[in-house]
N, CA and C atoms as a LAMMPS dump frame, in Angstrom:
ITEM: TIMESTEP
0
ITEM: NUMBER OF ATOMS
240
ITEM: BOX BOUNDS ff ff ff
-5.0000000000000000e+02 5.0000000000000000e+02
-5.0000000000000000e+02 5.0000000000000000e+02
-5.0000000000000000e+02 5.0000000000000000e+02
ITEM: ATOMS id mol type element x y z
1 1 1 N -95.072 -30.631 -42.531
2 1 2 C -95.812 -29.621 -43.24
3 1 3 C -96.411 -28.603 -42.281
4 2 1 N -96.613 -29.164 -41.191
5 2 2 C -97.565 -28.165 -40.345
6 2 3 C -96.596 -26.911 -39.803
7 3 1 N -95.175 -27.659 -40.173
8 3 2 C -93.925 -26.218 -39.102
9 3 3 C -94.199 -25.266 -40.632
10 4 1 N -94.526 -25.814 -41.538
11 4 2 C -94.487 -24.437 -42.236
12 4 3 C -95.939 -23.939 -42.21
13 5 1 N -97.067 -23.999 -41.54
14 5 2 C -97.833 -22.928 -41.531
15 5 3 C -97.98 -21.979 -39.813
16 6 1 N -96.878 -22.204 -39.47
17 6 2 C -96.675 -21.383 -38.4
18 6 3 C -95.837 -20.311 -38.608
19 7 1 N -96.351 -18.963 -38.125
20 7 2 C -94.911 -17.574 -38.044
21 7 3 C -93.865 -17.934 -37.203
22 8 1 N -92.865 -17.129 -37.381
23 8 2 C -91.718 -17.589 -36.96
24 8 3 C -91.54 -17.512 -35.749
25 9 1 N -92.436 -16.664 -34.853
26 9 2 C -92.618 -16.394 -33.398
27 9 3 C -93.35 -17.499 -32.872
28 10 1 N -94.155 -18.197 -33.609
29 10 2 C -94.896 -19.149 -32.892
30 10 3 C -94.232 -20.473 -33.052
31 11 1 N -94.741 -21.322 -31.734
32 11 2 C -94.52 -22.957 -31.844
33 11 3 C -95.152 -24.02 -32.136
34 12 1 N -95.072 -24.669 -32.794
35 12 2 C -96.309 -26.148 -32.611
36 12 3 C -95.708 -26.827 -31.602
37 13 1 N -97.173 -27.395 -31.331
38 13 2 C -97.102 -28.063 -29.65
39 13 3 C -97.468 -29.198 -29.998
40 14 1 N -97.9 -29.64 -30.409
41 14 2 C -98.425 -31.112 -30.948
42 14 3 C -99.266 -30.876 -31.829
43 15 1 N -99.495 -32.015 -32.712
44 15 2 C -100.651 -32.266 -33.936
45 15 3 C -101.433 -33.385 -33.704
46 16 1 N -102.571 -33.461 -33.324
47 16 2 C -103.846 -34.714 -33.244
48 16 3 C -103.864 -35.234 -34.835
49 17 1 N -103.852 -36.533 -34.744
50 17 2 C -103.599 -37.212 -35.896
51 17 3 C -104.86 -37.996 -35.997
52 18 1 N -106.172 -37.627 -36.581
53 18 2 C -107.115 -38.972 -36.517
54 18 3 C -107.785 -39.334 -37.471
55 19 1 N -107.156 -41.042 -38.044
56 19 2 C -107.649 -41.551 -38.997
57 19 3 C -108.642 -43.317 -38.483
58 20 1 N -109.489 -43.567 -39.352
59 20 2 C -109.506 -45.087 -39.001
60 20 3 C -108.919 -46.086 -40.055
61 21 1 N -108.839 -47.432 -39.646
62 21 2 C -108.032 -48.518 -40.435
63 21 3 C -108.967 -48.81 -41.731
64 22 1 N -108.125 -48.847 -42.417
65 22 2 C -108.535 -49.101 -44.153
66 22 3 C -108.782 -50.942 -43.563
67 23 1 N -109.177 -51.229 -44.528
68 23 2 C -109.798 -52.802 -44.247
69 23 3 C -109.536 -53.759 -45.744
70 24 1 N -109.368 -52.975 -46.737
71 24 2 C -109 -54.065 -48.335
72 24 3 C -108.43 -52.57 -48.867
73 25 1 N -107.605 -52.756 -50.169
74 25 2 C -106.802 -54.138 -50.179
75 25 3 C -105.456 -54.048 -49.627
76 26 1 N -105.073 -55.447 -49.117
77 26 2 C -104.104 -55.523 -48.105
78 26 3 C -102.361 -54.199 -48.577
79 27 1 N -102.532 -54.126 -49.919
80 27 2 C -101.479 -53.375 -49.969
81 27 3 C -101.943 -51.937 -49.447
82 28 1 N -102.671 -51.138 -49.412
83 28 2 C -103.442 -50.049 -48.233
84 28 3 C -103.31 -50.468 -46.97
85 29 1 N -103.403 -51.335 -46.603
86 29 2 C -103.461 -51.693 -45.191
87 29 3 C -102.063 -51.922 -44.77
88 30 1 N -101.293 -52.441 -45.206
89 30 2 C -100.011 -52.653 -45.29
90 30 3 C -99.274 -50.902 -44.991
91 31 1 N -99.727 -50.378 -46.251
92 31 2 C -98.639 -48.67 -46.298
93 31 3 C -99.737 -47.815 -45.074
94 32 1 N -100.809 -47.617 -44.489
95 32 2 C -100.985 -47.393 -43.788
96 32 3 C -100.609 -47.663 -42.36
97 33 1 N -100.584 -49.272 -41.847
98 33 2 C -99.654 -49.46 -40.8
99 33 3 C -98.301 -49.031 -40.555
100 34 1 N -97.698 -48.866 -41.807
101 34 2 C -96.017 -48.227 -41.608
102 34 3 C -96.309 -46.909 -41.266
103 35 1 N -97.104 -46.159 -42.05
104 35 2 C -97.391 -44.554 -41.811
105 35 3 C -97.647 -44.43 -40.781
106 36 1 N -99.023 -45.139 -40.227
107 36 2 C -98.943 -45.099 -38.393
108 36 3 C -97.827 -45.238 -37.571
109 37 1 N -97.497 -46.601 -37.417
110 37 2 C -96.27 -46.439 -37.093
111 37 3 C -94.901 -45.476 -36.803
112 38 1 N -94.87 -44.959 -37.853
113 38 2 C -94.183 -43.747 -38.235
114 38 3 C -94.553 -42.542 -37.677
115 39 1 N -95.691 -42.287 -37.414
116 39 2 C -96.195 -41.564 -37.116
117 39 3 C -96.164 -41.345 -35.09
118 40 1 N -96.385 -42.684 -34.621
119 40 2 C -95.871 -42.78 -33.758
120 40 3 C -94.567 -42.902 -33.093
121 41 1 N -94.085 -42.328 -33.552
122 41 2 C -92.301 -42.234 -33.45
123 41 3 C -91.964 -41.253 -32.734
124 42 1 N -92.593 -39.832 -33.026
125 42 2 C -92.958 -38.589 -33.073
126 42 3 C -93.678 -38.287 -31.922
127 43 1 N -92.839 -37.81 -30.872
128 43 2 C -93.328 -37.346 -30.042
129 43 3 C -94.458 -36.065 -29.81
130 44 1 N -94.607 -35.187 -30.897
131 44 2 C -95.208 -34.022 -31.26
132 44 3 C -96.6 -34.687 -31.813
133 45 1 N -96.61 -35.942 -32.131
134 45 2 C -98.122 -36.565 -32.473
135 45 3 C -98.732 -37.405 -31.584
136 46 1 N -100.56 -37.005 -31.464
137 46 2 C -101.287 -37.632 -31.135
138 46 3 C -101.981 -38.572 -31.833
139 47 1 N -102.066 -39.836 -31.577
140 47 2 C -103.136 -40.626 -32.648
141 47 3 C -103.817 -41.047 -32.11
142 48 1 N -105.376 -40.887 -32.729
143 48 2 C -106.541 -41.325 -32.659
144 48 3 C -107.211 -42.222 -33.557
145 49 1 N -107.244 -43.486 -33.02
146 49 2 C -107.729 -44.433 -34.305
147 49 3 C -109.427 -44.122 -34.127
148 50 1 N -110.437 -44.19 -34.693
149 50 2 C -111.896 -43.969 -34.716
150 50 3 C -112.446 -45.231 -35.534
151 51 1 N -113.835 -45.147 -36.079
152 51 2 C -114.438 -45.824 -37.095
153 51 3 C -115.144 -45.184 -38.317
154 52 1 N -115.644 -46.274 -39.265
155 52 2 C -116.258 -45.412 -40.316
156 52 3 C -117.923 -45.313 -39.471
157 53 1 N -118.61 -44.412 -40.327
158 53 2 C -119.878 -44.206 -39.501
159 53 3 C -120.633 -44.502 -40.581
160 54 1 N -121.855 -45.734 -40.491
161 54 2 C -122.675 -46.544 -41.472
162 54 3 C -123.441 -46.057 -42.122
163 55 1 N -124.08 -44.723 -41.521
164 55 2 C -124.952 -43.808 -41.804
165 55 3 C -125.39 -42.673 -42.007
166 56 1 N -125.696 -42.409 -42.821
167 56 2 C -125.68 -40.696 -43.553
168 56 3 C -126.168 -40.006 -42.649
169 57 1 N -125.923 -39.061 -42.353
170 57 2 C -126.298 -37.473 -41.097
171 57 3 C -126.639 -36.837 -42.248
172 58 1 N -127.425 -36.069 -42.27
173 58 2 C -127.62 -34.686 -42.947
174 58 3 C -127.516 -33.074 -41.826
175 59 1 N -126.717 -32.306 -42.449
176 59 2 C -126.695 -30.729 -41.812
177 59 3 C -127.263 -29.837 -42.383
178 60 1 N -127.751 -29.603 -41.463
179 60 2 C -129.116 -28.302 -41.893
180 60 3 C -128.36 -26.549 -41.426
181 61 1 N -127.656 -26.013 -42.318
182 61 2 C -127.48 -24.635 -41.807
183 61 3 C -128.977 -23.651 -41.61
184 62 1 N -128.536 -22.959 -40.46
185 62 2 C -129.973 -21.845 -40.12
186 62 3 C -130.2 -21.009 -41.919
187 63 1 N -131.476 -20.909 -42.006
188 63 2 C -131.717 -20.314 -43.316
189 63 3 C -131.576 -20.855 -44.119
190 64 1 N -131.555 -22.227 -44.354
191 64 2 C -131.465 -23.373 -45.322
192 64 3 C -132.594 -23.812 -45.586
193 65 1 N -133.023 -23.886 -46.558
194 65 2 C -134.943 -24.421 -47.03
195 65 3 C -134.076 -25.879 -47.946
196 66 1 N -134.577 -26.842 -47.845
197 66 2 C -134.184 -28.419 -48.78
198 66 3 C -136.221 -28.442 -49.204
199 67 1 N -136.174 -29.419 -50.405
200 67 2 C -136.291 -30.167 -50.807
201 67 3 C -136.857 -31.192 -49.904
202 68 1 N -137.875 -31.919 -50.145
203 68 2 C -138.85 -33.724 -49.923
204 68 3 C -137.555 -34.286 -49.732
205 69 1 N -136.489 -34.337 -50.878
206 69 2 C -135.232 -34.961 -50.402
207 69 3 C -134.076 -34.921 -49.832
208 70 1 N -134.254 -33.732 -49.47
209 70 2 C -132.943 -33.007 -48.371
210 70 3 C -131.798 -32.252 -49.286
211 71 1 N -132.429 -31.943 -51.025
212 71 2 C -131.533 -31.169 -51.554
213 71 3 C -131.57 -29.609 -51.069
214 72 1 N -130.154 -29.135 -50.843
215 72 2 C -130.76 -27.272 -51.036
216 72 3 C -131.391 -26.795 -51.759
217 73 1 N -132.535 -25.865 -51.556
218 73 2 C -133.186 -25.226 -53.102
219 73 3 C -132.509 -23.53 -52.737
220 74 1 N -132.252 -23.455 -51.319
221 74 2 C -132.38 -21.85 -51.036
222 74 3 C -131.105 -21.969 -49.797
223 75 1 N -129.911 -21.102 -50.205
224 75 2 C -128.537 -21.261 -49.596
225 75 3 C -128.738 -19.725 -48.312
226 76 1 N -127.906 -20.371 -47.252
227 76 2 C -128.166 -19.415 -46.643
228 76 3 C -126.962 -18.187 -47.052
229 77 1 N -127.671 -16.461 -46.519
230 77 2 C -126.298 -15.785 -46.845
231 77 3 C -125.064 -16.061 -46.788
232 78 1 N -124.682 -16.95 -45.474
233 78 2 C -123.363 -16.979 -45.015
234 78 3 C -123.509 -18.191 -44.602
235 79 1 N -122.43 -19.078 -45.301
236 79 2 C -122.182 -20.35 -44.996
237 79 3 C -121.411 -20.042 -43.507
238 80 1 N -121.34 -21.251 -42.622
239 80 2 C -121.169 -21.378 -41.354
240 80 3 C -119.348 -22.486 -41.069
């Protein structure tokens, strides 16, 4: 998919691939290992396995006013 969002003058050089491992149920875990796999075949791909992250971050854009609870009340002009 990615050779088609390139012009015809340009090349792809590689694609960074980064997902982490599904954990239930085993049939996900199963079609994901082949896809990796597969994926590593492909010399034009990088893979990066990572983790899930346990804990909520909140992002604050400049000109953003929240809420006691971290809802937006007031959006900035230009999202970032």
């Amino acid at each position: 998919m990615a050779y088609y969002l390139t012009d015809q003058n340009e090349t792809l050089e590689k694609v960074k691939y980064f997902t982490t491992m599904v954990s239930d149920p085993p049939d996900k875990v199963k079609r994901q290992v082949r896809y990796i796999d597969a994926l590593k075949t492909q010399n034009k791909i990088e893979y990066y396995e990572g983790t899930f992250i346990k804990e909520i971050k909140k992002c604050q854009f400049p000109n953003q006013i929240t809420d006691n609870k971290g809802f937006i009340i007031k959006k900035p002009n230009k999202w970032y």
